[in-house]
N, C-alpha and C positions, 0 to 999 in steps of 0.2 A: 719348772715347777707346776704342777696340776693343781689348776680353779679349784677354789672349794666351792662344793653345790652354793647358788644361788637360793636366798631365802626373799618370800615377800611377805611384810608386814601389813597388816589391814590398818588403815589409818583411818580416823573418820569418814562417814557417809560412805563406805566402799572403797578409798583411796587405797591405793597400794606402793607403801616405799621400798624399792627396793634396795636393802640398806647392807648386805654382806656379799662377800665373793669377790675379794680384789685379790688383783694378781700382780706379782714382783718382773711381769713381763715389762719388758721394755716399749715403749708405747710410742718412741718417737719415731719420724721417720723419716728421710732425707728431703729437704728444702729443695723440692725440682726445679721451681720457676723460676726463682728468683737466685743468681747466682754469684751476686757482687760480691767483693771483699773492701777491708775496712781497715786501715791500718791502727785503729784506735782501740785501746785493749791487747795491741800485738804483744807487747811486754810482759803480758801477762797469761799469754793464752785465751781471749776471749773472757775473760773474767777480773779484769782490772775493776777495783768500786769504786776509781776515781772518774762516773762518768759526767761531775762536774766539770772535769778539768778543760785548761784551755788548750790542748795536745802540747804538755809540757815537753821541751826537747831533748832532755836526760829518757825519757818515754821513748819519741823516736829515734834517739843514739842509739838507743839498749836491742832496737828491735831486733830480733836473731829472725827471724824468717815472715811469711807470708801472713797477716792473718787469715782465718777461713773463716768467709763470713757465713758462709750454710753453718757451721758447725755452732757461731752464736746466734742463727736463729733458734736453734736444738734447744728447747728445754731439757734442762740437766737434774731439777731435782725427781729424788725419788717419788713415785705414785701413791703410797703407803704411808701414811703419817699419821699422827696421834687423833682417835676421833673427837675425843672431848676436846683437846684443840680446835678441830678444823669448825666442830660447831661456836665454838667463840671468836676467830680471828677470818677465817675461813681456810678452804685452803693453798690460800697465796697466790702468786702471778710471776713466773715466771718469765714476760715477755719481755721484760728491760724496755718496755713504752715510756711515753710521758704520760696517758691515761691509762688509767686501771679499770681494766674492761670486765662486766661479767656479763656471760650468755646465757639465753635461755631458747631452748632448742624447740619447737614443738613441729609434731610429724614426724614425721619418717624424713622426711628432709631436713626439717629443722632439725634434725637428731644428729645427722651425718655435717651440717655444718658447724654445730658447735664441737664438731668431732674433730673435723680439720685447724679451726682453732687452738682448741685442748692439744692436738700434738706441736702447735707453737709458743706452748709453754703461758695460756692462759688456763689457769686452771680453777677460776671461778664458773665451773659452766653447770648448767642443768638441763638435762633433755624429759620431756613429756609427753606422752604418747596416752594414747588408749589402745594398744595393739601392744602386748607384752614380745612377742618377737621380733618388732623393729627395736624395742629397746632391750632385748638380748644380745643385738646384734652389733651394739655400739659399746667399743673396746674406752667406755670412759670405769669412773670407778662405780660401782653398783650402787653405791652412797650416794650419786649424784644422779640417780634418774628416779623419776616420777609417773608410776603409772594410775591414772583413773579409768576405771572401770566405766566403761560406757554402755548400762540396759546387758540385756539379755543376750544378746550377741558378743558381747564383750569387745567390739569396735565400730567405728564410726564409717569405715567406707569414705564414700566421697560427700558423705552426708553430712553438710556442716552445720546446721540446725541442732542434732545429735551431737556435734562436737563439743557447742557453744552450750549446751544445757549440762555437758559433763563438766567443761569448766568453772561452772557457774557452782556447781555444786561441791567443787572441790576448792574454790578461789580461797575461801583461810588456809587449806592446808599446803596451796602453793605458796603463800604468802608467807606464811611460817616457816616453810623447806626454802626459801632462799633466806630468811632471816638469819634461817641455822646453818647454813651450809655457805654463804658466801660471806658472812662477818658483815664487817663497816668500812673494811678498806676498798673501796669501790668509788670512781667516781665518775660511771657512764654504764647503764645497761642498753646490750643491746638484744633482739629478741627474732629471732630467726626462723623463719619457715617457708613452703612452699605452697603458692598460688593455687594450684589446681586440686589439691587434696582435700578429704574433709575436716580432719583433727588437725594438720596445721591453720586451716583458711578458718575454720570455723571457732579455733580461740584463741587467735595472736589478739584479737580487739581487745579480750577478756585480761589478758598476759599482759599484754601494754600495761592498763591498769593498776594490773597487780604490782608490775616492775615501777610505775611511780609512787604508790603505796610504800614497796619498800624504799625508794630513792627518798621517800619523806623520811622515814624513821629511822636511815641514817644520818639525816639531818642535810642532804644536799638541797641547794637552793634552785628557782625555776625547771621544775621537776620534767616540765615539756620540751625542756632544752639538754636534759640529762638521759633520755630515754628513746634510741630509734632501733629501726626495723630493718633487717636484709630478708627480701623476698625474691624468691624465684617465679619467671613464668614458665609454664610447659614448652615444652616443644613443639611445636606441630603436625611435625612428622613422625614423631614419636606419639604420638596420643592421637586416638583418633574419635574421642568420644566428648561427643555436646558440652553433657556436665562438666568436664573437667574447664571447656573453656567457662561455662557458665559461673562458676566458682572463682576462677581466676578475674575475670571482667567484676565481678561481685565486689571481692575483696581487695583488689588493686587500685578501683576508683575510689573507695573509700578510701584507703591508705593514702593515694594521692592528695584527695581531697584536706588528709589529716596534715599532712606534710605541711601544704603550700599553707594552711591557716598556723600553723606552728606548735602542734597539737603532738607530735614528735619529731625528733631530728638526731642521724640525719633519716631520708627513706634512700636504703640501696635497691634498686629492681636489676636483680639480674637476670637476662633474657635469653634463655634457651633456645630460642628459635634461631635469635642471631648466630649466636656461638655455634648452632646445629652448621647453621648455609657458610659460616665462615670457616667449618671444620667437616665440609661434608663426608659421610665414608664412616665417620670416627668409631668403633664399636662403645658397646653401653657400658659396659663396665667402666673405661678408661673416661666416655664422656663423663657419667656425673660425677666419680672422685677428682677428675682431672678441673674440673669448675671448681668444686669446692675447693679444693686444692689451692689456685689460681685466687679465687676471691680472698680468701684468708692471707695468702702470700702478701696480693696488694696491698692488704688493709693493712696488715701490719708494718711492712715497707717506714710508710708515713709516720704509722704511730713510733715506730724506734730511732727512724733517723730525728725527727722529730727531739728525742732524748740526748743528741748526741754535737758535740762543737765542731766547728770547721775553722780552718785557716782561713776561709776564704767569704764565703755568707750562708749565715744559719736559718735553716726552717726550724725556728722555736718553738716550745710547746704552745707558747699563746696563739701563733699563726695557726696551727694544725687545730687548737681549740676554738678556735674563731672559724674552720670553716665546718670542722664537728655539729658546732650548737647552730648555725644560720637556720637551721632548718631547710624543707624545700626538699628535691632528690639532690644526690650524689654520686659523682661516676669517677672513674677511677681509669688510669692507663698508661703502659710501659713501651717504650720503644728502644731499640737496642740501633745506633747511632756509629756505622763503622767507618763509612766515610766521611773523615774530616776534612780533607780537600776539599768540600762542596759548602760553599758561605751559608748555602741555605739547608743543609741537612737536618740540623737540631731544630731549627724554626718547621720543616715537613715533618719531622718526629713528634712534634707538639702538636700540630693538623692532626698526624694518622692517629694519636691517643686518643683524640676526640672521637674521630671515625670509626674508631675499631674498636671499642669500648667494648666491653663484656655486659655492661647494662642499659640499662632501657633509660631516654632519658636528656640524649644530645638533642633533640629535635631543634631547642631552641635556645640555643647558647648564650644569646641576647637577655636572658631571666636571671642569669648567675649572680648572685652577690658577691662571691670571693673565691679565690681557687688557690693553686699551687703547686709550684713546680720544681722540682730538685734534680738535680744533673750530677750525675755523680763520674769521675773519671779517674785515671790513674794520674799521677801527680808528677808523673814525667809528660804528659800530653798538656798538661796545665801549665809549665813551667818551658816546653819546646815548641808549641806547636801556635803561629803567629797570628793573630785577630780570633783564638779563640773567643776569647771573653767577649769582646766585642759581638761574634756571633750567639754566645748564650746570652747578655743583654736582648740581642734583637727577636732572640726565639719568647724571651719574656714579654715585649711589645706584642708582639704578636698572639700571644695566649689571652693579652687583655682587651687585643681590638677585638678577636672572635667573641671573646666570650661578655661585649657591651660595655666594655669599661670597670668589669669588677675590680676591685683589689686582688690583687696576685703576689702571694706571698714567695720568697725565689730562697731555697736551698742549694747551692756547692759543696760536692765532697767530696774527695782522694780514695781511691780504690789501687788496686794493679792490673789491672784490667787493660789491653791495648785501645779499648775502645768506649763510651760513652753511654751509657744510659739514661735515657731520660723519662721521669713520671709526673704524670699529671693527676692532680686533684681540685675535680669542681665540686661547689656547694651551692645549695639555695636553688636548685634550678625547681621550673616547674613543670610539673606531672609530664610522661609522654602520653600526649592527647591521640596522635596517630596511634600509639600501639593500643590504647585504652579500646578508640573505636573498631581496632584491628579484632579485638578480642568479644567487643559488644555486638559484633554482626557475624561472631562465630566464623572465624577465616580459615578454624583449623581444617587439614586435610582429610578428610576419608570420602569414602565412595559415592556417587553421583546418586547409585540406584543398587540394590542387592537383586541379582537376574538370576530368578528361579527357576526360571525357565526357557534361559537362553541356553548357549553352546557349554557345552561339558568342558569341567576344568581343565581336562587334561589339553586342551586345544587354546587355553589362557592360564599361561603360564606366567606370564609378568601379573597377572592380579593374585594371585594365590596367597603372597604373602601380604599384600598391602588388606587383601579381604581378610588375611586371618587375623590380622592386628587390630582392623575394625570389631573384628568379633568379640575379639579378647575383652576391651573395650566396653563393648555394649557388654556384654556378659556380667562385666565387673559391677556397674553401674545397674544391671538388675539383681545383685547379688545385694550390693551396697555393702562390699567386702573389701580386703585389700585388695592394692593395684595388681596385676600379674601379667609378665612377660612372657617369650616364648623363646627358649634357647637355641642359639645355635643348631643345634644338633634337632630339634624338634622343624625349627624352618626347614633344614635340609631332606628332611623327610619329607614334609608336606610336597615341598618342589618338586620330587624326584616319584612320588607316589603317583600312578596311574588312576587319576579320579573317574569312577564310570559316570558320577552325579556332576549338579551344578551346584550354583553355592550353598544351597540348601544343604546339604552331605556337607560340605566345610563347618557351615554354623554348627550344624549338630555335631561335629568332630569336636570343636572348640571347647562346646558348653558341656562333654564329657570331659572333656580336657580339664576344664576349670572344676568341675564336681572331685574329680581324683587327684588336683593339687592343693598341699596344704599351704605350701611356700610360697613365694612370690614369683618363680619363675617355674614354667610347664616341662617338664623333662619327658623324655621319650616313655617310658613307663605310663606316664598318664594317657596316650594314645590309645585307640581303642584297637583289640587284639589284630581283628583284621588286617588293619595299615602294617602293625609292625612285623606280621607272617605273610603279608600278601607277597605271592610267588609274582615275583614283578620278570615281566622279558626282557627289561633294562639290564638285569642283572645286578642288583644293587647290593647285594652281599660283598662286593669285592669294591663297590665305590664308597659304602655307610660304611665303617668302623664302627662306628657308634650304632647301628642298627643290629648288626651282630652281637654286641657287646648287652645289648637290653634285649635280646631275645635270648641271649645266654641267660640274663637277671633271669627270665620271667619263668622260664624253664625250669630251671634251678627254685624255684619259689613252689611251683604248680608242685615238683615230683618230691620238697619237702612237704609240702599240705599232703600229699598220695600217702607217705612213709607217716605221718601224725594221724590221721583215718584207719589205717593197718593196725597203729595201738592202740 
C-alpha cells in the first residue's frame, strides 16, 4: 500500500508537527541478537495473559511445541490506531516489560535509536530533529515526530548553541506533544541521542527537563529517578573532525556529572570507538543499525524477563527497578556459555560481560551500587548436568567481588537451548573518567599535517582515503551542515584515480563534492566531471562498474538538457 504524501503542520513559534502519512507496512523486524527461547507462553503461542502465573503445570503438560522467543519479542499490534485515542491513552506498549518505557529520540541518532526500540514493540516514542530529512527517514508513525525549525538554514549542523536555542523555543510545544502523544501510562522516560552531533548534543539537557516536566504531570514521584539518557560517543575512526570530539567531551561530562549527583538515572554511554576496534573491518551501514540494534536487544532482555516467573530464582521487577533508579552509569552484557564441563565458564562469562561491554563506563567496578545477573538455559541442562547450580552461585560471587560488594540481584530461567546464556546488569557506576579525558585532549584520529606541497597522491595511496574523510569532516563543520559520508563506490574511485596534484586537488575535490550533495552520503555523480571521464591507463572501465554506470547517468542527463534547448 502507497504512503500517503506527508503533511507538516506549523505549530507555534515555527514548530512543525508532523502529524499524517502512516503506513499499514509492517514495521517489525527480526530479533538478530538476542536469540533465546522461553517456554512460558508456549501454550498459547507467545500470548498467554497469564504472565502472573507461577508456570502452572497443566501450561507445561499442554505444551505442543517449541516456544519462539524472537517471535515474542516481535510486537504484534497494528501501527494504525485511533488518533483521538492515542492523544488520551497514548499509543500503548507493546514490550511485555515490567516498566513502561517512553522515548524521546533527538538527532539523527536519537532518531534511529528510538527507532530500534519502536520495532520492539515500545511504542510510546518521539523523535525530534531540526533536519526534516533525518526525520523522513525514520519508519516510525508521522504522528510521533517533531520537527523545529532551526534559523534560516533550517538545521543545526554540529552547532549545539543553535540546537539549544531551538529547543528552548520550542520546549511548550514538546511538552505538550508528549502529553498528547504518550498518555499517563508511563512509568520511566528515557531520552536518546548522540554525543558528537549538534541537535542531539545541544538539546537532550533541554529534553531532560522537559521529560521531568511531564513525568510531574503524570503524577510520578522523584522525577530524577524516573528520567535517564542513552548516549552515543563517535567513533574515532570514523570521524575525523575536532568539533565533533569537542561536543562530545562537552555534553558527556556534563551528563556524567548529572548522573553520579543523581540528577537523572540511569546514563547509558554507548562507545563507538570500542565497538569500532572490537568489530574492526565492519562496513557503516551494518555498524550503526547493528548497535542500535544490540543496545535496544539488551535493554529490553532485562526489562521482560524481569516480567516474567521462574522455577528456579526470579529477577523481579523491583530488582531490575532498583538498579533502573540508583542512578550513576549503566552497562549492560551478554555471553553465550557453551562449555559446561568448565567449573569456571559461567564465572569467565560474567568477567568477559564486563570487558566487552558496548559502553563506556567499566573503568571502575569498585563504584557500583547494585547489578544483576540472569542465566538462562534449557531445562534439561538444569535438571542433567551435575554442580551446575553450584557453579551459577559462584559466577554470582564473583559478579559481587568485581563489582565492590554491590547487591547483585540473580535471575534463572529455562529455554531449549543446548547451551547457556548469561547477562549482566551494572548500576550506579561512576562517569568513565579515562574516556572523558580520552575525549578532552581530542584523541580522535586524522592527519598529522595536510602536505600541499609534498609528493603527488598518486605515489600515496594508503592516505587518499583517510585525507578524504578528514576532508569531508572539516568541510561539514565549515558548512555547519548535516554530517556526510563518502560511498563505497565514490572511495573506490578516489583510490583508483590517477591524481596529477597533492592534497590540495583532494580538498578541493571534496568541498565540490559536498556543494553537489544534498543527502548524507557523496555518490559518484557529485565528483567533479574530470575524475569520472578521466581516460585513466589503469583501465578502469572494466574494474569500476559503478564508474561506467554514472558516466552512463551523466551522459544520459547532458544529451537530455541538448534535446530540451532544441525546443
Amino acid at each position: 500500500m502507497a504512503k500517503r504524501p506527508v503533511k507538516y503542520e506549523k505549530g507555534a513559534e515555527g514548530a512543525s508537527v508532523i502529524s499524517t502519512g502512516t503506513s499499514k507496512d509492517d514495521h517489525t523486524q527480526p530479533f538478530q541478537e538476542v536469540e533465546d527461547r522461553y517456554p512460558c507462553f508456549g501454550k498459547s503461542g507467545g500470548n498467554c495473559s497469564r504472565t502472573d502465573c507461577s508456570y502452572m503445570p497443566e501450561c507445561l503438560a499442554e505444551q505442543q511445541y517449541d516456544f519462539d522467543f524472537d517471535a515474542w519479542l516481535k510486537p504484534s499490534s497494528d501501527l494504525e490506531q485511533d488518533e483521538s485515542q492515542m492523544e488520551e491513552t497514548g499509543p500503548g506498549d507493546d514490550s511485555i516489560g515490567s516498566i513502561r518505557y517512553a522515548w524521546i529520540g533527538a538527532g539523527q541518532c536519537g532518531g534511529r535509536l528510538v527507532k530500534s526500540f519502536y520495532d520492539l514493540g515500545y511504542k510510546n516514542v518521539l523523535a525530534v530533529n531540526t533536519t526534516r530529512r533525518d526525520l523522513d527517514a525514520l519508519d516510525i508513525p508521522q504522528s510521533q515526530k517533531f520537527l523545529m525549525e532551526a534559523g534560516r538554514r533550517g538545521y543545526t549542523g554540529r552547532d549545539m548553541d543553535k540546537a539549544a536555542k531551538a529547543v528552548q523555543r520550542h520546549k511548550h510545544d514538546i511538552l505538550h506533544f508528549t502529553r498528547q502523544k504518550f498518555g499517563t501510562e508511563v512509568d520511566h522516560i528515557m531520552v536518546c541521542f548522540g554525543a558528537g552531533g549538534g541537535a542531539g548534543g545541544g538539546s537532550v539537557v533541554e529534553l531532560i527537563e522537559i521529560a521531568k516536566k511531564y513525568a510531574r504531570y503524570i503524577g510520578l514521584k522523584n522525577v530524577s529517578k524516573k528520567v535517564g539518557v542513552i548516549m552515543t560517543l563517535p567513533a574515532s575512526c570514523r570521524v575525523g573532525s575536532p568539533l565533533v570530539a569537542q561536543n562530545a567531551c562537552k555534553i558527556a561530562t556534563r551528563l556524567s556529572q548529572m548522573a553520579m549527583a543523581g540528577d537523572i538515572s540511569p546514563l547509558l554511554i554507548v562507545d563507538n570507538d570500542k565497538i569500532n576496534k572490537m568489530h574492526p573491518g565492519m562496513p557503516i551501514g551494518p555498524f550503526w543499525s547493528g548497535i542500535n540494534n544490540r543496545v535496544a536487544n539488551l535493554f529490553t532482555v532485562f526489562n521482560r524477563f524481569s516480567n516474567l516467573s521462574s522455577p528456579y530464582t526470579c529477577f523481579d521487577p523491583a530488582d531490575y527497578q532498583s538498579i533502573i533508579e540508583t542512578g550513576g552509569c549503566l552497562i549492560m552484557g551478554l555471553t553465550d556459555v557453551k562449555r559446561l564441563d568448565d567449573k569456571l565458564a559461567i564465572s569467565r562469562a560474567v568477567e568477559n560481560n564486563l570487558q566487552k561491554t558496548l559502553f563506556a563506563g567499566e573503568e571502575d567496578l569498585s563504584s557500583a551500587k547494585v547489578g544483576g545477573c540472569i542465566v538462562i538455559g534449557a531445562d534439561e541442562l538444569m535438571a542433567n548436568i551435575k554442580g551446575l547450580q553450584d557453579n551459577i552461585n559462584y559466577a554470582f560471587d564473583v559478579l559481587s567481588q568485581v563489582t565492590g560488594q554491590a547487591t547483585i540481584h540473580r535471575g534463572i530461567y529455562e529455554d531449549n537451548q543446548d547451551f547457556l546464556k548469561v547477562y549482566t546488569i551494572i548500576g550506579g557506576l561512576d562517569g568513565p573518567a579515562a574516556r572523558l579525558e580520552e575525549l578532552s585532549t581530542n584523541g580522535y584520529s586524522q592527519p598529522k599535517a595536510v602536505n600541499t606541497e609534498g609528493l603527488p597522491l598518486q605515489q600515496r595511496k594508503e592516505d587518499i582515503i583517510t585525507l578524504a574523510e578528514y576532508f569531508i569532516a572539516k568541510q561539514t563543520d565549515i558548512d555547519s551542515g548535516p554530517a556526510k559520508t563518502l560511498s563505497s563506490d565514490v572511495k573506490e574511485i578516489l583510490l583508483n584515480y590517477s591524481w596529477p596534484g597533492n592534497d590540495k586537488e583532494l580538498a578541493d575535490t571534496i568541498k565540490y563534492a559536498c556543494e553537489m550533495t544534498d543527502g548524507p552520503e557523496v555518490q559518484p555523480e557529485a565528483l567533479p566531471v574530470e575524475i569520472i571521464f578521466a581516460d585513466d591507463e589503469t583501465n578502469l572501465r572494466h574494474r569500476l562498474p559503478a564508474l561506467d554506470e554514472v558516466r552512463l547517468r551523466l551522459i544520459s542527463k547532458l544529451y537530455d538538457a541538448f534535446l530540451e534547448s532544441l525546443s
